[in-house]
Backbone as a chain_set.jsonl record, in Angstrom:
{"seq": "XXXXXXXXXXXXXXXXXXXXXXXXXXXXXXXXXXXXXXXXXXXXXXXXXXXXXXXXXXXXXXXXXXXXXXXXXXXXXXXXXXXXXXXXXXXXXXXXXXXXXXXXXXXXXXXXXXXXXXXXXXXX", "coords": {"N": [[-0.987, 48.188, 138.704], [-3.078, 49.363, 136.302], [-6.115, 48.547, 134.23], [-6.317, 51.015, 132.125], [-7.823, 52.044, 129.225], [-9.953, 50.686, 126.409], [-9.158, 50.26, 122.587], [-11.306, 50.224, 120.338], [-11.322, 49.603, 116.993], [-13.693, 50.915, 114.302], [-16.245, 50.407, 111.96], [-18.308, 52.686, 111.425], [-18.096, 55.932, 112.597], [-19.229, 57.878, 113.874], [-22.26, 57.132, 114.337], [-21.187, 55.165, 116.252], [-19.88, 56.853, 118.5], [-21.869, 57.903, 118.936], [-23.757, 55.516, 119.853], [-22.238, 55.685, 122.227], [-22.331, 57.767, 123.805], [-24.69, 59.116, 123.625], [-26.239, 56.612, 124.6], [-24.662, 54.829, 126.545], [-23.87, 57.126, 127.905], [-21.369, 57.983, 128.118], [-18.666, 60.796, 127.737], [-18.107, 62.854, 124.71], [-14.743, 63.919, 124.416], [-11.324, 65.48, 125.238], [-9.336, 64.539, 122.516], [-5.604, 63.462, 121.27], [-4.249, 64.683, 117.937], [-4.074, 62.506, 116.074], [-3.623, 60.788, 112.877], [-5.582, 59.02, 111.944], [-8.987, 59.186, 111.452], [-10.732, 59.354, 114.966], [-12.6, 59.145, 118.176], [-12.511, 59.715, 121.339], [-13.912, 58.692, 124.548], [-15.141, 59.864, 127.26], [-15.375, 58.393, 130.96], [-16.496, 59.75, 134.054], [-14.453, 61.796, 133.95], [-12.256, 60.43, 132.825], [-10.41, 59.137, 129.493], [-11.83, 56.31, 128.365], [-13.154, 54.717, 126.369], [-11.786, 54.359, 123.54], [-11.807, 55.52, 120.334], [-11.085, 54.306, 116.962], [-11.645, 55.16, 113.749], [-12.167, 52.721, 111.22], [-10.609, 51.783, 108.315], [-9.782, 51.734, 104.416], [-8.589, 48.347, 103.968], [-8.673, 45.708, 106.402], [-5.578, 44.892, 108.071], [-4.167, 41.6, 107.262], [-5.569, 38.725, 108.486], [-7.31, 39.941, 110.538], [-10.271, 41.602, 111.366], [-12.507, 44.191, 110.955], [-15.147, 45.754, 112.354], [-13.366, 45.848, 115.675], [-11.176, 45.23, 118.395], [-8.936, 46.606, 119.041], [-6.617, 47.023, 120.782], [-5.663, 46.733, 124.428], [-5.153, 48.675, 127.167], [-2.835, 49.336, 129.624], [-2.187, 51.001, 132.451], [1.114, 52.158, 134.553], [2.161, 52.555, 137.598], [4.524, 54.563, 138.348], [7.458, 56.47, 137.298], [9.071, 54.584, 137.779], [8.04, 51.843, 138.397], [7.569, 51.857, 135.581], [10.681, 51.991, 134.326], [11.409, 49.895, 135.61], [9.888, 47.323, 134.013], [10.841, 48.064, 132.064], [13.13, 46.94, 131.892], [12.744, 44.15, 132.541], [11.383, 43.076, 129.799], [13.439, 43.861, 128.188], [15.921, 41.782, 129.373], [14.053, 39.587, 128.651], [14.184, 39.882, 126.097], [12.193, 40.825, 124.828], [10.718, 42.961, 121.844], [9.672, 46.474, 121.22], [8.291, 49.216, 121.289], [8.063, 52.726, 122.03], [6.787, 55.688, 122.636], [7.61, 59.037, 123.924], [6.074, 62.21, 124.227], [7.142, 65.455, 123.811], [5.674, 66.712, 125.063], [5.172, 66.88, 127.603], [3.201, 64.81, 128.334], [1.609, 61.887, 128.505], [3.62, 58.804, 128.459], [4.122, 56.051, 126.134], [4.298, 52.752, 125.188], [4.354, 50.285, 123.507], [3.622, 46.884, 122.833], [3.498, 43.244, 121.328], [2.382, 40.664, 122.763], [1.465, 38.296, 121.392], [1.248, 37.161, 117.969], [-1.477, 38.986, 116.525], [-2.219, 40.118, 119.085], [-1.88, 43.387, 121.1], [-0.601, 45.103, 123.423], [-0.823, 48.444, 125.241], [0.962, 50.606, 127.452], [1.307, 52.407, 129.581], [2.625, 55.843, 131.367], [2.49, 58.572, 133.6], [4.831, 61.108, 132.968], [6.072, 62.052, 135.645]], "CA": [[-1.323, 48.362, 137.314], [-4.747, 49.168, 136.434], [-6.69, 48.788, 132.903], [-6.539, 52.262, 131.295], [-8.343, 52.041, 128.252], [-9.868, 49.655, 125.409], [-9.312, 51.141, 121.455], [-11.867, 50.07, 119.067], [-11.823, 49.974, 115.466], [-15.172, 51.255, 113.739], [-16.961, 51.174, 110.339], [-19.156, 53.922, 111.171], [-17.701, 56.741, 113.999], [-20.316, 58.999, 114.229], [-22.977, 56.055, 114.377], [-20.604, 54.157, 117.432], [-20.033, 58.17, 119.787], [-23.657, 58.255, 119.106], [-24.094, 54.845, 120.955], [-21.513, 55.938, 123.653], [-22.705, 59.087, 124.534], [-26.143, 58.833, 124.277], [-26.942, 55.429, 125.071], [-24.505, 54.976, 127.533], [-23.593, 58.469, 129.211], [-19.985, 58.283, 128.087], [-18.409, 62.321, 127.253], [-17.071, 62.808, 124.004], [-14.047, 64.757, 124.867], [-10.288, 65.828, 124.465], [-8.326, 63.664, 121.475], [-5.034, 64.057, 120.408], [-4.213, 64.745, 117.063], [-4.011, 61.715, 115.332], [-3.293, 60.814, 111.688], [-7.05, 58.673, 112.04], [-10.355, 59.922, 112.903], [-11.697, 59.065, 115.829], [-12.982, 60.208, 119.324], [-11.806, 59.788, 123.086], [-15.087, 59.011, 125.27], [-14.697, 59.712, 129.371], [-16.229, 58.578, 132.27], [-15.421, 60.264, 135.013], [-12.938, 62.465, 133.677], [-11.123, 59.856, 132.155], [-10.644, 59.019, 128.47], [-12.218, 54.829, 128.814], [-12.943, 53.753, 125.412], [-10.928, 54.909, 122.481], [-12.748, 54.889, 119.092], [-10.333, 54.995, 115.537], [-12.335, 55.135, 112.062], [-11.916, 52.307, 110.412], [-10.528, 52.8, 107.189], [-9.408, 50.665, 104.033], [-8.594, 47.032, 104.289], [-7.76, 45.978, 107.015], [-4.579, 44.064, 108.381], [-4.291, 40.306, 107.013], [-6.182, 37.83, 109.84], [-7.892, 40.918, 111.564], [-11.943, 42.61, 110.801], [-13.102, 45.323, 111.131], [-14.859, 46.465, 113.725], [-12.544, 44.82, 116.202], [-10.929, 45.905, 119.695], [-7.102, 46.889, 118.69], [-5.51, 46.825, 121.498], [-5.844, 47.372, 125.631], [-3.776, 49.369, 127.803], [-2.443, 49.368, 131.294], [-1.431, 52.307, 133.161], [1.6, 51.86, 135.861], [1.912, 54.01, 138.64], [5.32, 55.766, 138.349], [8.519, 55.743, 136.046], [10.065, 53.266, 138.983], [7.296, 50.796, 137.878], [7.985, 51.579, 134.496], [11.511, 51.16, 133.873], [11.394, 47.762, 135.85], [8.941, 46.719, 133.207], [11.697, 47.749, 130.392], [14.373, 45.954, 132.623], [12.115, 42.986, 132.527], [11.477, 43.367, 128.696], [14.837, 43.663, 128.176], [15.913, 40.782, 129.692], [13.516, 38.781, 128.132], [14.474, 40.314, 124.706], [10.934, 41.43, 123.846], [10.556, 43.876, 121.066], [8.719, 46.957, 121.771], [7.912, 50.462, 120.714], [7.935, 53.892, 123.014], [6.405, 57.299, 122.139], [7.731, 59.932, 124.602], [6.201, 63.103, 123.669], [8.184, 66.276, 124.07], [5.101, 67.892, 125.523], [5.083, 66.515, 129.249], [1.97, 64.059, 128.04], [1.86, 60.613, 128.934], [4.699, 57.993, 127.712], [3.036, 55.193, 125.509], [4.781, 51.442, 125.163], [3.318, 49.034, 122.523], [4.249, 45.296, 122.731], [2.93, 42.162, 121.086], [3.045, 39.007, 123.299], [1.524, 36.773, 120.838], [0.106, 36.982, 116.859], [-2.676, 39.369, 116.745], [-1.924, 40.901, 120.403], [-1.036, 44.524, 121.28], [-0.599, 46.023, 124.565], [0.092, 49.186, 125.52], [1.591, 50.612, 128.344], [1.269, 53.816, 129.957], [2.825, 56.529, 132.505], [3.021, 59.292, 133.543], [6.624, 61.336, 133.456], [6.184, 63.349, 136.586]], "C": [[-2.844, 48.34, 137.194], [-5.08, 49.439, 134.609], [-7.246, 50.752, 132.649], [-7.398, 52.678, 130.04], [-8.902, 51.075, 127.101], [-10.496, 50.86, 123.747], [-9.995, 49.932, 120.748], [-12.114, 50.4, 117.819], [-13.006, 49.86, 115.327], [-15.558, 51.753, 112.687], [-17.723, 52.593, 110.756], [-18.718, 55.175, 113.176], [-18.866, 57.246, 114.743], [-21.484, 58.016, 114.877], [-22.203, 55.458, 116.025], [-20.229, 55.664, 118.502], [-20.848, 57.95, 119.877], [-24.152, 57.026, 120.251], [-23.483, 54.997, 122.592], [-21.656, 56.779, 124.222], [-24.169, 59.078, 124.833], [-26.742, 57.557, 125.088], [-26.742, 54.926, 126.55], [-23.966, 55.982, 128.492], [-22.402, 58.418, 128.94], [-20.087, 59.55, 127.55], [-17.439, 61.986, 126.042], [-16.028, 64.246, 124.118], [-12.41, 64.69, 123.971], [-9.303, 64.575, 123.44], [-7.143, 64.149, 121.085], [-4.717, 64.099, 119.034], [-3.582, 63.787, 115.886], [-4.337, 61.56, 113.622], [-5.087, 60.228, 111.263], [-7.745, 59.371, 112.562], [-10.29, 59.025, 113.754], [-12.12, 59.391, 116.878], [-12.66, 59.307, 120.51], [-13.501, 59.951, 123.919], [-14.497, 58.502, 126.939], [-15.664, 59.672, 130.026], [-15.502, 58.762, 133.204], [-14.225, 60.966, 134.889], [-11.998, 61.883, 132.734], [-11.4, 59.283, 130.668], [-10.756, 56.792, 128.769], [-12.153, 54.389, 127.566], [-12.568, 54.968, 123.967], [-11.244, 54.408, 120.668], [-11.924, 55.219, 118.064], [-11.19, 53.995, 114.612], [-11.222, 53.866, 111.572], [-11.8, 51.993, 109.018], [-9.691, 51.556, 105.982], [-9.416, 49.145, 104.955], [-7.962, 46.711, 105.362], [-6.718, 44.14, 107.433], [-4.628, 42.6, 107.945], [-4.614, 39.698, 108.686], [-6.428, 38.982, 110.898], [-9.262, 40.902, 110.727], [-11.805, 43.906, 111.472], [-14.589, 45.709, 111.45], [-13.599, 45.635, 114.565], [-11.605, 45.741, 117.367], [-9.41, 45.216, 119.416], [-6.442, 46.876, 119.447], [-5.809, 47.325, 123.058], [-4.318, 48.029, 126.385], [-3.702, 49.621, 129.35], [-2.145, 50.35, 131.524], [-0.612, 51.967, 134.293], [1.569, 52.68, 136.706], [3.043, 54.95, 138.389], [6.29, 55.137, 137.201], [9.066, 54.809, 137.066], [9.266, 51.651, 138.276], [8.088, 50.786, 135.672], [9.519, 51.323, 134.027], [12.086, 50.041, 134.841], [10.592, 47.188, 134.621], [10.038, 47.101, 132.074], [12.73, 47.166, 130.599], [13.74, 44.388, 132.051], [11.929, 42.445, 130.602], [12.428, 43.265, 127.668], [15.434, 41.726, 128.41], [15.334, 39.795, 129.071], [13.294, 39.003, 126.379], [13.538, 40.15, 124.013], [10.786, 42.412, 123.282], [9.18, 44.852, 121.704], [9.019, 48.339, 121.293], [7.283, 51.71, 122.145], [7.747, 55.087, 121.798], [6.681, 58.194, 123.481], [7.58, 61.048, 124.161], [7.153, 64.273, 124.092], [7.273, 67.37, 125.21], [4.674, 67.297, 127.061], [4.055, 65.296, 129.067], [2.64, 62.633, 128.419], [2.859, 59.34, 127.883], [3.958, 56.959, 127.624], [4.547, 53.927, 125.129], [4.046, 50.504, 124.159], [4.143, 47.9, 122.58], [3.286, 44.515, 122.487], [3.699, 41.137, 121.757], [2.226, 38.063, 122.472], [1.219, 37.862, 119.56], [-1.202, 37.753, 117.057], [-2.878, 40.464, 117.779], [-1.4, 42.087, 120.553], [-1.782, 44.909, 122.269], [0.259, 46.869, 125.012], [0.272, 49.586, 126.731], [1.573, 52.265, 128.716], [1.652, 54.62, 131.539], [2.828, 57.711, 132.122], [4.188, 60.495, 134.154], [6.456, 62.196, 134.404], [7.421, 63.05, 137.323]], "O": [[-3.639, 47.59, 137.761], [-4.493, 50.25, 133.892], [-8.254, 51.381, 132.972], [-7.62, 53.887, 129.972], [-7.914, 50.444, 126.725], [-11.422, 51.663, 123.622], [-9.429, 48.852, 120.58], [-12.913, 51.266, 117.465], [-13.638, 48.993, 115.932], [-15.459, 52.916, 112.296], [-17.442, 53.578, 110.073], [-19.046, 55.036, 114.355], [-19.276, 57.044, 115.886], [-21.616, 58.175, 116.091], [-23.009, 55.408, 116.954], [-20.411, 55.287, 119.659], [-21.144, 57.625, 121.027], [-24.758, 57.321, 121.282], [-23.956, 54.64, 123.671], [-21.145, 56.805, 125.342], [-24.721, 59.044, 125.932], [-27.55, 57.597, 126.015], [-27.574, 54.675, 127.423], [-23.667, 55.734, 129.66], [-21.9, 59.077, 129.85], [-21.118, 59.851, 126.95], [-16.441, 61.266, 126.071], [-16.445, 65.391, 123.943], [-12.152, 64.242, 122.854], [-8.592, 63.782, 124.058], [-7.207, 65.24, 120.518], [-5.081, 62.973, 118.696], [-2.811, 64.164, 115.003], [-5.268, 62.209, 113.147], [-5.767, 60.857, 110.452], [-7.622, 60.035, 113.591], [-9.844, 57.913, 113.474], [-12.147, 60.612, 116.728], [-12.603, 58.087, 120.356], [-14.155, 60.994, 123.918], [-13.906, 57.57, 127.484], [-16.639, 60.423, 129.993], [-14.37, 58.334, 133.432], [-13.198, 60.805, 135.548], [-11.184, 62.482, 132.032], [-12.56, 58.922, 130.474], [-9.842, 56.144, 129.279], [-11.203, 53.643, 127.329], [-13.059, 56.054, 123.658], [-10.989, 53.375, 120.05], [-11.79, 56.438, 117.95], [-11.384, 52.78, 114.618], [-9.993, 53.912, 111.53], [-12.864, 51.905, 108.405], [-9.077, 50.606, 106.469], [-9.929, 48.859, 106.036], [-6.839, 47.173, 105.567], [-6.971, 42.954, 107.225], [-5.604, 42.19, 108.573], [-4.093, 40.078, 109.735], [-5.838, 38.981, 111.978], [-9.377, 40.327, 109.645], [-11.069, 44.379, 112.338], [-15.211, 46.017, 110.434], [-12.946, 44.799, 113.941], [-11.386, 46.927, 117.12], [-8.927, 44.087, 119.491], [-5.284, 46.694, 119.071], [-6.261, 48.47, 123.058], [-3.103, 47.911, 126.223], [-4.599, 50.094, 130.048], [-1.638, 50.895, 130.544], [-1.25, 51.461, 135.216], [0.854, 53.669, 136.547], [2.734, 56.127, 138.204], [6.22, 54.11, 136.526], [9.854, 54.111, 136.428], [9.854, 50.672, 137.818], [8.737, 50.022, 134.959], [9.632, 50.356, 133.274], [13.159, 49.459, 134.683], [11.137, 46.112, 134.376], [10.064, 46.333, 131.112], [13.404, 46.786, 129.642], [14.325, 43.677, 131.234], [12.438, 41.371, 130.281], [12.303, 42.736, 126.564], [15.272, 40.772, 127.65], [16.121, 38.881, 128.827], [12.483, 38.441, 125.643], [13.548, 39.595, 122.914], [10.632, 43.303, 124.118], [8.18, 44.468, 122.31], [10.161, 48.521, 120.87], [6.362, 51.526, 122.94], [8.241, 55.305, 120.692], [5.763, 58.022, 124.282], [8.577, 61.479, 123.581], [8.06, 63.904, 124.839], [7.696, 68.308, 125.886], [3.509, 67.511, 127.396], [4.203, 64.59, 130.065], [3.831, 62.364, 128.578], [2.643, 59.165, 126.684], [3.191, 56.643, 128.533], [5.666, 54.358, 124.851], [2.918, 50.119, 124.467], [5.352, 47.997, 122.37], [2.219, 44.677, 123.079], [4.864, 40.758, 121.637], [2.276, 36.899, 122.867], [0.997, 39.053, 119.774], [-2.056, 37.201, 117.752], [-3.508, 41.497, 117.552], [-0.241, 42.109, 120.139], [-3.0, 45.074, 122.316], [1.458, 46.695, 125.23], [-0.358, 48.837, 127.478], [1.88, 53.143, 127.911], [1.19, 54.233, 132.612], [3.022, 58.141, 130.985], [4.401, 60.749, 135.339], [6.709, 63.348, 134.05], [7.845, 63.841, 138.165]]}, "num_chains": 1, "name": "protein.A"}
């Protein structure tokens, strides 16, 4: 399992690419089409930190700016459904997005108050 990504909420977007691209050399690159703004910056090819516009009020006992949630990547679906066996078993609630378009399968779970991690493969 390796850290895939960290999404930050952000008062000002344009203002926070601007520090990630220029300042530190991150690419602002491909996003998908999400209901929020925000932008997808890669190093190395890969999408690293994940920026969504923060927008109205937000969530009771959260702020804004504030780092929403990290995400793991496993290696195959073998890894992954052991991890929904396990899940299972331990009758933790949890949320899957499988798109239809071959793209990577997304997992959200809170292990405590406050906590969200997601979970990522992909279906080859």
């Amino acid at each position: 399992m390796q850290l895939d990504h960290a999404n930050i909420v952000v008062p000002d977007l344009e203002q926070t690419v601007g520090f990630f691209t220029e300042v530190l050399g991150l690419e602002n690159g491909h996003r998908p089409g999400f209901r929020l703004p925000g932008a997808w910056l890669y190093s190395q090819g890969r999408p690293l930190i994940h920026l969504s516009q923060g927008t109205g009020e937000s969530p009771a006992g959260t702020v804004s700016p504030r780092i929403d949630h990290i995400a793991l990547r496993v290696a195959d679906l073998d890894e992954w459904n052991a991890l929904l066996d396990r899940l299972e078993a331990h009758g933790i609630h949890y949320r899957i997005h499988t798109p239809d378009d071959g793209s990577d399968y997304q997992l959200w779970v809170s292990p405590a108050a406050g906590i969200t991690v997601e979970m990522i493969v992909t279906p080859l």
